[in-house]
PAZAPA-4460 file (N, C-alpha, C; in steps of 0.05 Angstrom, whole numbers, plus 32768, in hexadecimal, padded with zeros to 4 digits):
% residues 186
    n_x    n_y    n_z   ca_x   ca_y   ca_z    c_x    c_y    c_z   seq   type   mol
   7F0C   829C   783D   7F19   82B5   7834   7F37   82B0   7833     1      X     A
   7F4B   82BB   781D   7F63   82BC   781E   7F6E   82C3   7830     2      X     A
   7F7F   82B9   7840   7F96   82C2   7853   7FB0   82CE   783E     3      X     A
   7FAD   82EA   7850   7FC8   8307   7845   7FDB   82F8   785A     4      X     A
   7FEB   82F1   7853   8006   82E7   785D   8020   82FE   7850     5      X     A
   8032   82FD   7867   804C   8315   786A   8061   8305   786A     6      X     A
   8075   82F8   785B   808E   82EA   785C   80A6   82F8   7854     7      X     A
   80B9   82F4   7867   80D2   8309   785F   80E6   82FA   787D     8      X     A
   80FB   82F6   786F   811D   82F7   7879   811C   8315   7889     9      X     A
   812A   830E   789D   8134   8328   78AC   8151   8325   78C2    10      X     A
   8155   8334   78C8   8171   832C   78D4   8170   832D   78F8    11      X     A
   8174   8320   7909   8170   8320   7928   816B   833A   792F    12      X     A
   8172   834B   7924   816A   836F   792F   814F   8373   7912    13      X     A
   8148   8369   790E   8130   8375   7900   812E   837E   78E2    14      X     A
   813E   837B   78D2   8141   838B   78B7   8149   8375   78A5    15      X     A
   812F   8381   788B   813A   836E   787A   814F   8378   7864    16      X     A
   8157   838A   7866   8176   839E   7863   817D   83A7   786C    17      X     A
   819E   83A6   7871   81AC   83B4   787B   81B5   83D0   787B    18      X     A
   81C3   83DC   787B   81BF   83F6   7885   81CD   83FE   786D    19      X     A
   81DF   83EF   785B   81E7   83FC   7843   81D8   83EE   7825    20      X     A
   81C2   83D8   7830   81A9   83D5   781E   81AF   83BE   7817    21      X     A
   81C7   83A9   781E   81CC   8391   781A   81BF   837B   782D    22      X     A
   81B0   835F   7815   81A9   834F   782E   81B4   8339   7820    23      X     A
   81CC   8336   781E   81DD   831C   781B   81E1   830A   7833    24      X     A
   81DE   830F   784A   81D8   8300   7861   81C5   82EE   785D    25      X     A
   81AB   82FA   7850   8192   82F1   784D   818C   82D0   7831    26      X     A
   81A3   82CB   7827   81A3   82B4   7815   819C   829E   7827    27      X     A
   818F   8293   7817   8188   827C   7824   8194   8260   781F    28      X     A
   8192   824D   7835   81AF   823D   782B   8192   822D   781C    29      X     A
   8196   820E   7820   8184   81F8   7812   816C   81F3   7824    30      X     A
   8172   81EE   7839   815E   81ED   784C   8142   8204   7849    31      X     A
   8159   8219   784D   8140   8232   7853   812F   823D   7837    32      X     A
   8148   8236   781F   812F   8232   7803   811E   8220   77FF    33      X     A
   811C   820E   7802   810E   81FD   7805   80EF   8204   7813    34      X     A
   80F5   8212   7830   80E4   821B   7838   80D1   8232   7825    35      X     A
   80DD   8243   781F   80D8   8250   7809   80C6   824C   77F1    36      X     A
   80CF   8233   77F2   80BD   821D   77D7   80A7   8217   77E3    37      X     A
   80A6   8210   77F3   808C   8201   7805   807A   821F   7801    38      X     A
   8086   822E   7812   8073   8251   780A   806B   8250   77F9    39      X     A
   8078   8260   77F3   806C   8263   77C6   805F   8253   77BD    40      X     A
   805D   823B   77C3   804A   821E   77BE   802C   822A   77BB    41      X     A
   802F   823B   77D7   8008   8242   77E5   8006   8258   77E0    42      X     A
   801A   826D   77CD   800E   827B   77CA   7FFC   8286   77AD    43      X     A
   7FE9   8294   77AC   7FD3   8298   7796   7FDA   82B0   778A    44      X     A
   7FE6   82C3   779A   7FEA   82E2   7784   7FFE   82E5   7794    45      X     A
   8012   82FD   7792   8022   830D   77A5   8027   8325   7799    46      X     A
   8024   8331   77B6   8021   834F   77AC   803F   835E   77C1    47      X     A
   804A   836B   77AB   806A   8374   77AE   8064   8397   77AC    48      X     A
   8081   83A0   77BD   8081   83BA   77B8   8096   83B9   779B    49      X     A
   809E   83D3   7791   80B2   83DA   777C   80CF   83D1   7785    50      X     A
   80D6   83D0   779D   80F5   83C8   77A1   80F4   83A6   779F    51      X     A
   80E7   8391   77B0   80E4   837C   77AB   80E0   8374   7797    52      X     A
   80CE   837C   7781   80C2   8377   7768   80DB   8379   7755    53      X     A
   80E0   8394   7759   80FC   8392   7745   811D   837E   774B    54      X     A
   8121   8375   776B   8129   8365   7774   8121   8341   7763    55      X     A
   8109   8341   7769   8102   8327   775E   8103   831A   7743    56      X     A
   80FF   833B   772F   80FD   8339   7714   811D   831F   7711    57      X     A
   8132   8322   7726   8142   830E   771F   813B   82EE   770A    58      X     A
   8126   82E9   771A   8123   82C6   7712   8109   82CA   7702    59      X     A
   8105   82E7   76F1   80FA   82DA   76D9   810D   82E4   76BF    60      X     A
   8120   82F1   76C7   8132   82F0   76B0   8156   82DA   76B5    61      X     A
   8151   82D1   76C5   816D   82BF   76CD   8169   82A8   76B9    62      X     A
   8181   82A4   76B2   8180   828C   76A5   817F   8278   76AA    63      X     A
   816E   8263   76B2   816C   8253   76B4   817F   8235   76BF    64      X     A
   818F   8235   76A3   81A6   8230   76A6   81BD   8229   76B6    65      X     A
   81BD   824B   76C3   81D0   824D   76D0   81C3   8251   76F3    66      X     A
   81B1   823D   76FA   81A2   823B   7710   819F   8218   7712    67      X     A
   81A2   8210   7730   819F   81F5   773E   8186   81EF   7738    68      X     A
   8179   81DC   7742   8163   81C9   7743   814A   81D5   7750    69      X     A
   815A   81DC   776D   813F   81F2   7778   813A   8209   776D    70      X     A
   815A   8218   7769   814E   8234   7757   813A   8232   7741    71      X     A
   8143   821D   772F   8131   8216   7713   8117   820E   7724    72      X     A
   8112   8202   773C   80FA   8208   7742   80E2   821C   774B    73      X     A
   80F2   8227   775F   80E1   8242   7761   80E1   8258   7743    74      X     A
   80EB   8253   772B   80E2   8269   7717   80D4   825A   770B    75      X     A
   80CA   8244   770E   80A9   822E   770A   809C   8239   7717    76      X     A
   809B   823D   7731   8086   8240   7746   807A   8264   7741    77      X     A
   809D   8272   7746   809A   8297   7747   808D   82A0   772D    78      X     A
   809B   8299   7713   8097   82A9   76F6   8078   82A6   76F3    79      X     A
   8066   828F   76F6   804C   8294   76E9   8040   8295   76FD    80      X     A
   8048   829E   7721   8036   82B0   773C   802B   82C1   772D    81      X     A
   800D   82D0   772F   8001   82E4   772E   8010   82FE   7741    82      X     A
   801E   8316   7736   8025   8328   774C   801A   833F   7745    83      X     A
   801B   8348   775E   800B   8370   775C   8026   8378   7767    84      X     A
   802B   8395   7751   8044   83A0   7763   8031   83BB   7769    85      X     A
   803B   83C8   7780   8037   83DF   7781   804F   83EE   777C    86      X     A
   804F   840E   7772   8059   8418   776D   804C   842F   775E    87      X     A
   805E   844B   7768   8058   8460   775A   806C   846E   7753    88      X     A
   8082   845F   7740   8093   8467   7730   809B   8454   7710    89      X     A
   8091   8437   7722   8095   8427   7702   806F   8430   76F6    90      X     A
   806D   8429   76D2   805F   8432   76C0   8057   8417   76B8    91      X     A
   806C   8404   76B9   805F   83E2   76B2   8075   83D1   76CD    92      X     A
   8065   83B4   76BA   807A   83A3   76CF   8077   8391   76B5    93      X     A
   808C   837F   76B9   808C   8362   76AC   8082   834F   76AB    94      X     A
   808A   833A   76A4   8079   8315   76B3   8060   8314   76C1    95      X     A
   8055   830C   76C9   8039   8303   76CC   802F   831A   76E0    96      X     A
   8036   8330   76E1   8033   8346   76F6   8028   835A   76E7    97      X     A
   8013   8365   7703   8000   8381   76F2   800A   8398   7710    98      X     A
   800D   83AC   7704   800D   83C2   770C   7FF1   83B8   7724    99      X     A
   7FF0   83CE   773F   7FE0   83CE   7750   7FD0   83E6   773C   100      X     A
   7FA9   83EC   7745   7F9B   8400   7736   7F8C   840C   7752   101      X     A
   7F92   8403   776D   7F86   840C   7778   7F9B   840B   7794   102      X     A
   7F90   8411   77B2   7FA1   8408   77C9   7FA3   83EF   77D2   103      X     A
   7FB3   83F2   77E3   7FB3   83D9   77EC   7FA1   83BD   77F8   104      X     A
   7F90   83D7   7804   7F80   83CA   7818   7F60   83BE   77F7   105      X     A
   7F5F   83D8   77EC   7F58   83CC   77D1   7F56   83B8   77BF   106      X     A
   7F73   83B6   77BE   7F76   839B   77B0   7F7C   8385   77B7   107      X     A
   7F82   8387   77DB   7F75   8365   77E5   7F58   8367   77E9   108      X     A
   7F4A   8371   77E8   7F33   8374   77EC   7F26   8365   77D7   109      X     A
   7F2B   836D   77BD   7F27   8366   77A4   7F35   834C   7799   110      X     A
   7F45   8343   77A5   7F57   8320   77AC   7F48   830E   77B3   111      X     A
   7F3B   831C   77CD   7F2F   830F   77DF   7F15   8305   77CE   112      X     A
   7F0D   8319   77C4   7EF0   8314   77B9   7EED   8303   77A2   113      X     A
   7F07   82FB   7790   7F04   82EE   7778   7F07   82D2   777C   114      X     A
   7F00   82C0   7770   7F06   82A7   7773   7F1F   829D   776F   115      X     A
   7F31   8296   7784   7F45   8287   7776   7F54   8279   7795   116      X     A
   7F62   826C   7798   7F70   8257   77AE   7F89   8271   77B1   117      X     A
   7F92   826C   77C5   7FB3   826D   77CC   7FB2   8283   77D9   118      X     A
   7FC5   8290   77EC   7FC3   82A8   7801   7FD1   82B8   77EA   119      X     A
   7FCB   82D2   77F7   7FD4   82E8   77F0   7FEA   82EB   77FE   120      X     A
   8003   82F3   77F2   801B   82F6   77FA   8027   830F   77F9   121      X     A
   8032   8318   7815   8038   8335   780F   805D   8337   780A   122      X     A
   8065   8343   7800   807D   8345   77FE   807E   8362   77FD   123      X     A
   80A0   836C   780E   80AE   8383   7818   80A5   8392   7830   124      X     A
   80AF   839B   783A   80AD   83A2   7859   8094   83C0   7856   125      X     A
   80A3   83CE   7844   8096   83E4   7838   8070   83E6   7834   126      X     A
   806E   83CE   7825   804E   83C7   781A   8042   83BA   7831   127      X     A
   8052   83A0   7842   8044   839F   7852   8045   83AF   7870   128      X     A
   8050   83C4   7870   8042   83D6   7888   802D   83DD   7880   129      X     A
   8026   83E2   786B   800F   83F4   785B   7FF1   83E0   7865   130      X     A
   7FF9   83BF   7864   7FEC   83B4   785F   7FE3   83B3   787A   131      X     A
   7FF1   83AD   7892   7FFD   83A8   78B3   7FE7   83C0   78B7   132      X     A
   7FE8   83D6   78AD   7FD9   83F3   78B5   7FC2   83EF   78AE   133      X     A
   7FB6   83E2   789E   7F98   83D6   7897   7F91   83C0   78A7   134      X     A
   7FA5   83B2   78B9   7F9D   8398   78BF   7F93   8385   78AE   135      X     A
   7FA1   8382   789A   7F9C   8369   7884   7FAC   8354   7882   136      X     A
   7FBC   8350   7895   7FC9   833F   789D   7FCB   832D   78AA   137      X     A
   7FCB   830D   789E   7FB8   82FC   78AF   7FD5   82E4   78B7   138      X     A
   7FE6   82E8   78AF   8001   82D9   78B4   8014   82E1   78B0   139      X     A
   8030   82DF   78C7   8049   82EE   78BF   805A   82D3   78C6   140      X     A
   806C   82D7   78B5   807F   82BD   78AE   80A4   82D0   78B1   141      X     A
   80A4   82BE   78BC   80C7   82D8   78C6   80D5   82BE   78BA   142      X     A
   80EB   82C4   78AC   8106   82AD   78AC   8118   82C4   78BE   143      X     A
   8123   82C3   78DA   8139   82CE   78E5   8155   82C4   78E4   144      X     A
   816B   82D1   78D2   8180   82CD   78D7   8192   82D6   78EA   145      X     A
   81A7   82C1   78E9   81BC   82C7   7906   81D0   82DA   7902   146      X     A
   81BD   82F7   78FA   81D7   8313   78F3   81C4   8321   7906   147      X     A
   81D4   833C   790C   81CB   8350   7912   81DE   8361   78FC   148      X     A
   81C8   8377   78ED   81D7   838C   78D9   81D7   83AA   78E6   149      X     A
   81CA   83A4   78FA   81CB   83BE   7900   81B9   83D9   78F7   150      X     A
   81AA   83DC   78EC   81A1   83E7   78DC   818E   83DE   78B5   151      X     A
   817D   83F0   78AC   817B   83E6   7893   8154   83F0   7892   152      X     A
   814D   83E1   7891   812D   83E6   7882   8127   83CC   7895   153      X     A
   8116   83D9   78AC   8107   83C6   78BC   80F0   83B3   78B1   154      X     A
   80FA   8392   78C5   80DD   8388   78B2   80C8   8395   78B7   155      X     A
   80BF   839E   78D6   80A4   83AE   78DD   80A4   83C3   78E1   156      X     A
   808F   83DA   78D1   8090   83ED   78D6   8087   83FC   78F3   157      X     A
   808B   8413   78FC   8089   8416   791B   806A   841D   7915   158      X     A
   8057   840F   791A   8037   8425   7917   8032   8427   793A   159      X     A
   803B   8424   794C   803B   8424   7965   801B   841B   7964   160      X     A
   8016   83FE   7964   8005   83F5   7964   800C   83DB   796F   161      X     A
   7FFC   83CC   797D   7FFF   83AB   7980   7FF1   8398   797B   162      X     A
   7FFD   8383   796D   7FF0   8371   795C   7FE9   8354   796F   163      X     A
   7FDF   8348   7976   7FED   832E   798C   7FE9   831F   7975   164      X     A
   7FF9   830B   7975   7FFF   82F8   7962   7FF9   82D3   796A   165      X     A
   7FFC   82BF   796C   7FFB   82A8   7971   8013   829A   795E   166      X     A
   8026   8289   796A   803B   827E   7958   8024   825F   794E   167      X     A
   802A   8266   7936   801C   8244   792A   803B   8235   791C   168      X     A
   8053   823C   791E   805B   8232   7914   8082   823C   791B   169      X     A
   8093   8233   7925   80B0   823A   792B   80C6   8218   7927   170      X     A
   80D2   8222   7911   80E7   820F   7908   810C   821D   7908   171      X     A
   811A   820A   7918   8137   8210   7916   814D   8203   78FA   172      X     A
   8153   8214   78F0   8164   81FF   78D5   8182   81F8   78E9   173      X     A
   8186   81EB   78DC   81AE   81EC   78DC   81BE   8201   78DB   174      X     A
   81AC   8213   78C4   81C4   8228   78BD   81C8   823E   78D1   175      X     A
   81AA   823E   78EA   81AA   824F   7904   8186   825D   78F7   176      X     A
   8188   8263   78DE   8165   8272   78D9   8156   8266   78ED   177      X     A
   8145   8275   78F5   8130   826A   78FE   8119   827A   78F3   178      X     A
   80FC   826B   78EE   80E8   826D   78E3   80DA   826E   78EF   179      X     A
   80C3   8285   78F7   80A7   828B   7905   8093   8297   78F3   180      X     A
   807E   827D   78FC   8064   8288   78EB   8052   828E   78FF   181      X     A
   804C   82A1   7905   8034   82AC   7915   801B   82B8   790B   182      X     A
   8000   82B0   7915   7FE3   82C1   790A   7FDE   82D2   791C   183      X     A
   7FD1   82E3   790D   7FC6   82FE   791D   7FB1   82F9   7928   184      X     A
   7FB0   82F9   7943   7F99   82F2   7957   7F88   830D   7951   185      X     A
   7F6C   8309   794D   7F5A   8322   7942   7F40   830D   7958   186      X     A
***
């Protein structure tokens, strides 16, 4: 069965925005894209809310051009990903992306069941509480940076619930990030 994996930057207090909606903290130097690359490598679909989605639309209209070696790589890897956005205000989406036709828990369900390799990837804090609240969540991947913002859009939502987790995986860069991959003990 596909592993629903949760990856997302957040800042030492918890948010992957700050409190006036900026995550320029959150760039990643070479090291931590890289990591990035390795991700996206394994993943088979990703399914985005409307703020990330429209966030990302970046690297399928950037020019090419005017992007390094890794950038020009991940819009190899990102532009022909399979993505589901959810949303109930956009009417289309662009690039290799279809509108969601059902919920959430729905359309991993329906992931799960089709033939194909690679995890399901959740992107934005928003979609995956939704997901966290179904328990479809079979890996969380933190990059933590060395800010506190004080405020912003938490990575976890409060469902006053507890998850126990198992670390399979904690790496320190240079730049101070540190990286935890933990599975959900079920």
């Amino acid at each position: 069965m596909r592993r629903v994996t949760y990856s997302m930057s957040a800042s030492l207090d918890g948010y992957i925005v700050g409190p006036d909606g900026g995550f320029d903290w959150s760039v990643p130097d070479p090291e931590v894209f890289q990591l990035a690359l390795d991700e996206i490598q394994q993943v088979g679909v990703h399914l985005l809310g409307r703020k990330l989605y429209e966030t990302m639309l970046y690297w399928e209209t950037v020019d090419p051009r005017t992007l390094d070696d890794a950038e020009r790589e991940w819009t190899t890897l990102w532009n022909p990903l399979p993505k589901v956005v959810f949303s109930t205000t956009l009417s289309e989406v662009q690039g290799n992306a279809r509108l969601a036709t059902g919920s959430v828990a729905e359309e991993i369900e329906r992931l799960r069941a089709e033939p194909g390799d690679g995890e399901i990837a959740i992107g934005g804090a928003t979609l995956a509480a939704e997901v966290a609240a179904h328990d479809l969540i079979d890996e969380y991947r933190v990059r933590v940076y060395p800010v506190l913002v004080g405020g912003g859009i938490p990575l976890f939502a409060q469902h006053e619930r507890q998850v126990d987790l198992e670390l399979l995986e904690s790496r320190t860069f240079d730049s101070g990030v540190v990286f935890l991959r933990h599975r959900v003990v079920r």
